[in-house]
C-alpha positions as CSV (number, residue, x, y, z in Angstrom):
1,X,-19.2,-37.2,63.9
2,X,-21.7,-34.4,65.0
3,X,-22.2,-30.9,63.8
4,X,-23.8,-28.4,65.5
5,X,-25.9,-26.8,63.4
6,X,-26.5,-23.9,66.2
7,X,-23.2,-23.0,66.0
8,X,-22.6,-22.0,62.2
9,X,-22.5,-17.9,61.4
10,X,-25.2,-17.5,58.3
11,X,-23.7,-14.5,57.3
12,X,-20.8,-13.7,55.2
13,X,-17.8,-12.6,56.1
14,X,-17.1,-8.9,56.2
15,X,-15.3,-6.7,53.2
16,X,-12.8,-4.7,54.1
17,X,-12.8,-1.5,52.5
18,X,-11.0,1.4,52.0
19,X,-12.7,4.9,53.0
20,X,-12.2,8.9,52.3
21,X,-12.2,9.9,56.1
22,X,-15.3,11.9,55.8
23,X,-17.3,9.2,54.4
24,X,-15.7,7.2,57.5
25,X,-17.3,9.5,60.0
26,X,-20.7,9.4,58.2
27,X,-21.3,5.9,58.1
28,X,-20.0,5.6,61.7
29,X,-22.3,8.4,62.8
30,X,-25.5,7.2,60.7
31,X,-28.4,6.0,62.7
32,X,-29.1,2.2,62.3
33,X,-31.7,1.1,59.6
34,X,-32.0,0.4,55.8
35,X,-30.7,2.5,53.2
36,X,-32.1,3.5,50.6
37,X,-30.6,2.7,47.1
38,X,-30.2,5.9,44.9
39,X,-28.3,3.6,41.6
40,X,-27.0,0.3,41.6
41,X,-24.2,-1.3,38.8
42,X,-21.9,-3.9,38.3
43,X,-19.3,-2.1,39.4
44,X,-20.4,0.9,41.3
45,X,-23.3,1.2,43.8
46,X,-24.8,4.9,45.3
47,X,-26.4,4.6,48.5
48,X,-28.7,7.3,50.6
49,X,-27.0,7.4,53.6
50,X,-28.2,10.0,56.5
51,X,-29.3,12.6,53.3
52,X,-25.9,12.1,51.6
53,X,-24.2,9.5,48.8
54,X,-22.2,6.9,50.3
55,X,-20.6,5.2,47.0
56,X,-19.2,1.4,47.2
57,X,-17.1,0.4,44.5
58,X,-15.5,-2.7,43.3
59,X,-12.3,-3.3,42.3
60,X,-11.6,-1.9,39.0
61,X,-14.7,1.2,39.3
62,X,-13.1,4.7,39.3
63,X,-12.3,5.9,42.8
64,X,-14.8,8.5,43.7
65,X,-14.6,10.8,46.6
66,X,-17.7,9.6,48.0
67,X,-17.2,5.6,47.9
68,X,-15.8,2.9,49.7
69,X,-13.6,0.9,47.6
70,X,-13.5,-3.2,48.1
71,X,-11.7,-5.5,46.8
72,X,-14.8,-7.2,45.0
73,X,-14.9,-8.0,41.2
74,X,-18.3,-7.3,40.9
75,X,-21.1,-5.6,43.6
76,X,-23.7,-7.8,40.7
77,X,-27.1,-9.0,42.9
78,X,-30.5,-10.2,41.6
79,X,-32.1,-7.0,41.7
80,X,-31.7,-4.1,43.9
81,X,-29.0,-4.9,46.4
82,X,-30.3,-4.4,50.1
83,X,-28.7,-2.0,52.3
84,X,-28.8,-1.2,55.7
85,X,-26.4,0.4,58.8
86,X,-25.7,-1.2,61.9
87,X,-24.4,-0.3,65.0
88,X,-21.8,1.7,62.6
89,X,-21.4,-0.5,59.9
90,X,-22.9,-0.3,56.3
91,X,-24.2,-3.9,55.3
92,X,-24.8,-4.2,51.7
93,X,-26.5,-7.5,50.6
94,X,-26.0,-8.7,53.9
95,X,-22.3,-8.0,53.8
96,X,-20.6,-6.0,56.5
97,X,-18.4,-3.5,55.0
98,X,-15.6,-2.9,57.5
99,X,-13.4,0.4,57.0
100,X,-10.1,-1.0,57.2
101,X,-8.2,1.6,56.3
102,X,-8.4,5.3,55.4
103,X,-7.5,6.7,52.1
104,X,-6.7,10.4,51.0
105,X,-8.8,12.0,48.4
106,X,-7.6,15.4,48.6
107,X,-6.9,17.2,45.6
108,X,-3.1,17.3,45.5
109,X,-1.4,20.7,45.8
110,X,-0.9,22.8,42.7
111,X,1.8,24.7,42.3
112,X,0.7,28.1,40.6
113,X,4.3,28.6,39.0
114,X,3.3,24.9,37.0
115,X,-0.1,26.7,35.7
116,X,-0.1,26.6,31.8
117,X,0.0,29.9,30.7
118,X,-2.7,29.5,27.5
119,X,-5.8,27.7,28.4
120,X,-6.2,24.2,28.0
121,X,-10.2,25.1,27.6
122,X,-9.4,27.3,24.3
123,X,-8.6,24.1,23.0
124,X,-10.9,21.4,24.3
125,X,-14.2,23.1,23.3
126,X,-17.3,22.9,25.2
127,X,-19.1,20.1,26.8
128,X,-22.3,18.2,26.2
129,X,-25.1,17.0,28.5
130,X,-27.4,14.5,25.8
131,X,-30.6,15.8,27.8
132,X,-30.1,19.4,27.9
133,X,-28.2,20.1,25.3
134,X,-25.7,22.6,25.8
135,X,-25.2,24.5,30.0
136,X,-26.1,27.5,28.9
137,X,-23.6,29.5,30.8
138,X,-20.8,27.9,28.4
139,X,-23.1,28.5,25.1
140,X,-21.1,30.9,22.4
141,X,-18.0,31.0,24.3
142,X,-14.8,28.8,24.5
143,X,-14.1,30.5,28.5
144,X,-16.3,31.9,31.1
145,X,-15.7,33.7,34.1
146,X,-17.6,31.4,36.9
147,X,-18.2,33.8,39.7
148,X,-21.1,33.4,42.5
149,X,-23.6,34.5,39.9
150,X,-22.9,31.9,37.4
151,X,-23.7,28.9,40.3
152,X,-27.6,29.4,39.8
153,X,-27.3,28.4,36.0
154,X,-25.3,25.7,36.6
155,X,-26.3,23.6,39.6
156,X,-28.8,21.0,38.7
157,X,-28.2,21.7,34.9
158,X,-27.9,18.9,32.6
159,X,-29.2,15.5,32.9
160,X,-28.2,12.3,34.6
161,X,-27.0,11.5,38.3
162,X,-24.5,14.3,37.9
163,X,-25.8,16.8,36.3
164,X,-23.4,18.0,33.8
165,X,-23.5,22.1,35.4
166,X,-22.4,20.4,38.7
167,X,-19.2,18.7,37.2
168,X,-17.9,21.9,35.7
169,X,-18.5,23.4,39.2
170,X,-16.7,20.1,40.9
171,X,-14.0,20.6,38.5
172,X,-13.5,24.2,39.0
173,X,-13.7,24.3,42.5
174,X,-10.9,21.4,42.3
175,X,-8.2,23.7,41.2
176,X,-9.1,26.6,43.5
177,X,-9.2,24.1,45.9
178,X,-5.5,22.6,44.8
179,X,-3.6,26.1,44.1
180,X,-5.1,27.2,47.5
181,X,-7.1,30.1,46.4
182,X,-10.5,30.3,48.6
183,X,-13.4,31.3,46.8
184,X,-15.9,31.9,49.5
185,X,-18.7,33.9,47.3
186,X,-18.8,30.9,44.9
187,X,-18.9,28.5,47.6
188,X,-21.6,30.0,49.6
189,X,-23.7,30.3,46.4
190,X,-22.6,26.5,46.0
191,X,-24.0,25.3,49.3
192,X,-27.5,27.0,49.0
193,X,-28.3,25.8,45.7
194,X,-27.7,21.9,46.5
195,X,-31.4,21.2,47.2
196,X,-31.4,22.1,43.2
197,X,-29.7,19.0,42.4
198,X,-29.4,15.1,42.8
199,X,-28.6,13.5,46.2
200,X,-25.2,12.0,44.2
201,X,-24.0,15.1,42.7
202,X,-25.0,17.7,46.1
203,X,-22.8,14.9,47.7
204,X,-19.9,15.3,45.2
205,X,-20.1,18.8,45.0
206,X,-19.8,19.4,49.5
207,X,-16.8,17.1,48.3
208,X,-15.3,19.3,45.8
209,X,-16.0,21.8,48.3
210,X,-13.8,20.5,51.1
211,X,-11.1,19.8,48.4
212,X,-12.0,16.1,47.9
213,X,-11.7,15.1,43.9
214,X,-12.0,11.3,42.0
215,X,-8.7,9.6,41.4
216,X,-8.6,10.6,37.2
217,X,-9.0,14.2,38.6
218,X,-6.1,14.4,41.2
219,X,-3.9,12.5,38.1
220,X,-5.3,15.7,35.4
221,X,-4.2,17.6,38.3
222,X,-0.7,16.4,38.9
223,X,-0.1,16.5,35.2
224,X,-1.0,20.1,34.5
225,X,2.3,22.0,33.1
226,X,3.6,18.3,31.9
227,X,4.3,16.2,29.0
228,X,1.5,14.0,30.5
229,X,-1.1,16.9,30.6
230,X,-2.7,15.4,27.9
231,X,-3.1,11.8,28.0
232,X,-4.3,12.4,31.7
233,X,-7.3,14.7,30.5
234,X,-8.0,12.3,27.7
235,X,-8.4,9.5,31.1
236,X,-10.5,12.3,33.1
237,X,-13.2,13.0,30.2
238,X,-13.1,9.3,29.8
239,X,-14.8,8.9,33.2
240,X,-18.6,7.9,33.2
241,X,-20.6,9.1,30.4
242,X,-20.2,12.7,30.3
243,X,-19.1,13.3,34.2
244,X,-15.3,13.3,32.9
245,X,-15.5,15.3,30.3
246,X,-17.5,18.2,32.8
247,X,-14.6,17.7,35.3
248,X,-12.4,18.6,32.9
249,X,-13.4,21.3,31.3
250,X,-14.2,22.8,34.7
251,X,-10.8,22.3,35.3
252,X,-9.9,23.9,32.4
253,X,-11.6,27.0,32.9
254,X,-10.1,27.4,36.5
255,X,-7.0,26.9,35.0
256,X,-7.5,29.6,32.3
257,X,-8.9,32.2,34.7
258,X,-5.4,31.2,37.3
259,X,-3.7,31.7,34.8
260,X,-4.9,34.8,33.5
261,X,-4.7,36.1,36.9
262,X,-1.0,34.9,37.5
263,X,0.0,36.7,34.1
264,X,-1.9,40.2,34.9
């Protein structure tokens, strides 16, 4: 018996993924070419892809608003994985990552009515970033009033992929984004300051921005004004190592300031 040796496909066979619709459209729309690599884990990988983070995530990785979600146990390569687009299609070590499906990362609607009526933040205390020490605009006080003035000391602040300044912002903007409540000065001041920060977090904040949060987030969200309020903040600030806990208490100031305004 004869085998054609012509006839075999070297590569591997394609991943289906799951994608956020907007990361869909980018990917689809991106020129062909290699990708730069912006951080590369076990679980998680961040790519460069047409001046905005494309994430890919296996299995078990948090679901970010950014990333394509496989069914993979591990993304693990020797090295830096290799990345490239074709025709429409993100390769990643040679694999062909296929959007088979689209998935919703919208932050789910927030009924003001369910707003606690004492603030969550009062309680919680202020945040950390282990390379800056504390955001400034949150030194000395348990709640701040983030308005379009506060954006400039907070974008970029704080150290890491995600700056910890940009995840209070993320966090905030996720409730106004969830009770409905446009805030157009803040988001302005949002977009201009983005060359300030990292390619990752400018990515996650245009995603807060259009109402887009990570999974843990939407649950913090859903359990506001519940028994479960709790447990699901604890799983938020448990997120990455200090992402969560800046997603939270950005939530929690957005939550004291509804709530404030909901009660005047």
């Amino acid at each position: 018996m004869t085998f054609d040796a012509t006839s075999r496909d070297p590569r591997p066979a394609p991943v289906p993924v799951a994608a956020p619709p907007r990361v869909a459209a980018r990917v689809e729309s991106a020129a062909d070419g290699p990708v730069p690599v912006l951080y590369a884990g076990l679980d998680t990988v961040h790519l460069d892809v047409a001046g905005g983070a494309v994430g890919v995530a296996a299995a078990d990785a948090p679901g970010l608003p950014h990333s394509l979600r496989t069914n993979l146990v591990s993304l693990s390569s020797s090295g830096v994985p290799t990345a490239y687009v074709e025709s429409g299609i993100l390769h990643l070590d040679g694999r062909a990552l296929v959007v088979g499906r689209l998935v919703d990362v919208r932050a789910p609607r927030l009924d003001t009515a369910r707003i606690p009526k004492t603030s969550p933040a009062a309680d919680q205390g202020t945040p950390r970033s282990p390379g800056a020490g504390l955001v400034a605009l949150l030194e000395g006080t348990d709640v701040v009033h983030i308005d379009a003035a506060a954006v400039a000391d907070l974008v970029g602040r704080g150290d890491g992929l995600t700056p910890l300044g940009d995840d209070v912002l993320c966090g905030w903007l996720a409730v106004h984004r969830a009770a409905g409540v446009a805030t157009p000065a803040v988001d302005d001041a949002v977009r201009r300051a983005l060359p300030r920060t990292t390619t990752l977090s400018a990515t996650l904040l245009e995603c807060a921005l259009a109402g887009e949060v990570a999974d843990v987030a939407a649950d913090y969200l859903r359990a506001l004004g519940t028994p479960h309020a709790s447990a699901a903040r604890a799983a938020l600030a448990a997120l990455g190592h200090t992402s969560g806990e800046g997603l939270a208490h950005g939530i929690d100031l957005a939550v004291a300031a509804l709530s404030g305004e909901a009660a005047a």
